[in-house]
Every structure is written in C-alpha cells, then in structure tokens.
C-alpha positions in Angstrom: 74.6 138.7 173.0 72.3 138.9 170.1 73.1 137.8 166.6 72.2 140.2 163.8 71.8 137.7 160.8 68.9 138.9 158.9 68.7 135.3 157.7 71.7 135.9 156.0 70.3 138.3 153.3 72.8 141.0 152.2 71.9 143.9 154.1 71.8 144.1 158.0 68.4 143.7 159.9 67.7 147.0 160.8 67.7 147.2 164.6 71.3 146.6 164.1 71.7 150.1 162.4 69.2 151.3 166.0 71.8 150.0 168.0 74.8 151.1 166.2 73.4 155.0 166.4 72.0 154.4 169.9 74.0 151.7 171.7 72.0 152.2 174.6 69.3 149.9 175.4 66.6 148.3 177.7 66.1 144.6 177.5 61.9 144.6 177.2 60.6 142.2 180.2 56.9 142.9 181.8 57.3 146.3 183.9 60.8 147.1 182.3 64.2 145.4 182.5 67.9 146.2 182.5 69.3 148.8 180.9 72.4 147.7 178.6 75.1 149.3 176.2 75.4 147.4 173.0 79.4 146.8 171.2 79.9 144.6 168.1 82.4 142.1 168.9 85.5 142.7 166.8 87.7 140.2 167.8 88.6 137.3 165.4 88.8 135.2 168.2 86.3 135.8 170.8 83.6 136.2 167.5 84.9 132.5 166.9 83.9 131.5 170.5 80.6 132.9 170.6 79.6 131.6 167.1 80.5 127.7 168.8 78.4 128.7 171.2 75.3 129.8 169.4 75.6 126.8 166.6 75.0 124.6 169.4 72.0 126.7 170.6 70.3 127.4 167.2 71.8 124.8 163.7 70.6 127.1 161.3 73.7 129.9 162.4 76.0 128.5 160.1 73.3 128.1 157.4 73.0 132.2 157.7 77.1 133.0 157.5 77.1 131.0 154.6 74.1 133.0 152.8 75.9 136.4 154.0 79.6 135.3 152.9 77.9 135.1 149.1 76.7 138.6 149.2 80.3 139.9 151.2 78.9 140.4 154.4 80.0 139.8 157.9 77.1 139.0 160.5 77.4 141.3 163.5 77.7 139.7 167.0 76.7 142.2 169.7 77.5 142.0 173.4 74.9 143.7 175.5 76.3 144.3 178.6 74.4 145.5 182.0 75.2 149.4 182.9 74.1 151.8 185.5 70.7 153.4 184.7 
C-alpha cells in the first residue's frame, strides 16, 4: 500500500491524481520491477486496519490525519496489487 498524506496539507500529493488517471503502475527497483494496478481503499473498516498498521510502522501517520481533518480532507490509502504484465 502507499499512503498519500502530503503531510497532511489540504490538497493531495500529486502522484495520487497520476495514479487515479493511470492506475497502472511499475514499482521502480534496479532493471525494472512488478507491474501493479493501484485502488483506493474505500472500506471504513479495512482503511481502519491498515492505518493500525502503518502508525506502528511510521508515528507521525496520525500527526498527518489530524492536519488533513482541519482542512476536510480524507488521506487516500492505495492498495497496489501485483498484475500480469
């Protein structure tokens, strides 16, 4: 998944608005990598699960939803997800 935060500032970062037009991506490694399809996860739930699992990976997460909650905006959690090339 990747997390598009911004920091928490009021507008989205915008590779978000790349991978919203183009949902179709390839992870950069050295000589390529795998080729993925990007979704924003929706679900009230399974958003609440992955944001326990990235405030244990990175503190600053909930640091960022509070900054975007004051200017009315939702951070977008995308689920890259492997696909055939």
């Amino acid at each position: 998944m990747v997390i598009a935060s911004n920091y928490g500032a009021d507008k989205h970062p915008a590779w978000y608005h790349n991978l919203t037009a183009n949902p179709r991506v390839q992870i950069a490694t050295n000589g390529g990598g795998p080729v993925m399809v990007a979704n924003a996860v929706s679900d009230p739930a399974e958003r609440e699960r992955l944001w326990a699992i990235a405030d244990r990976i990175y503190p600053l997460w909930p640091d960022y939803r509070r900054h975007a909650a004051r200017c009315h905006r939702t951070i977008p959690i995308i689920r890259l997800r492997a696909t055939a090339v």
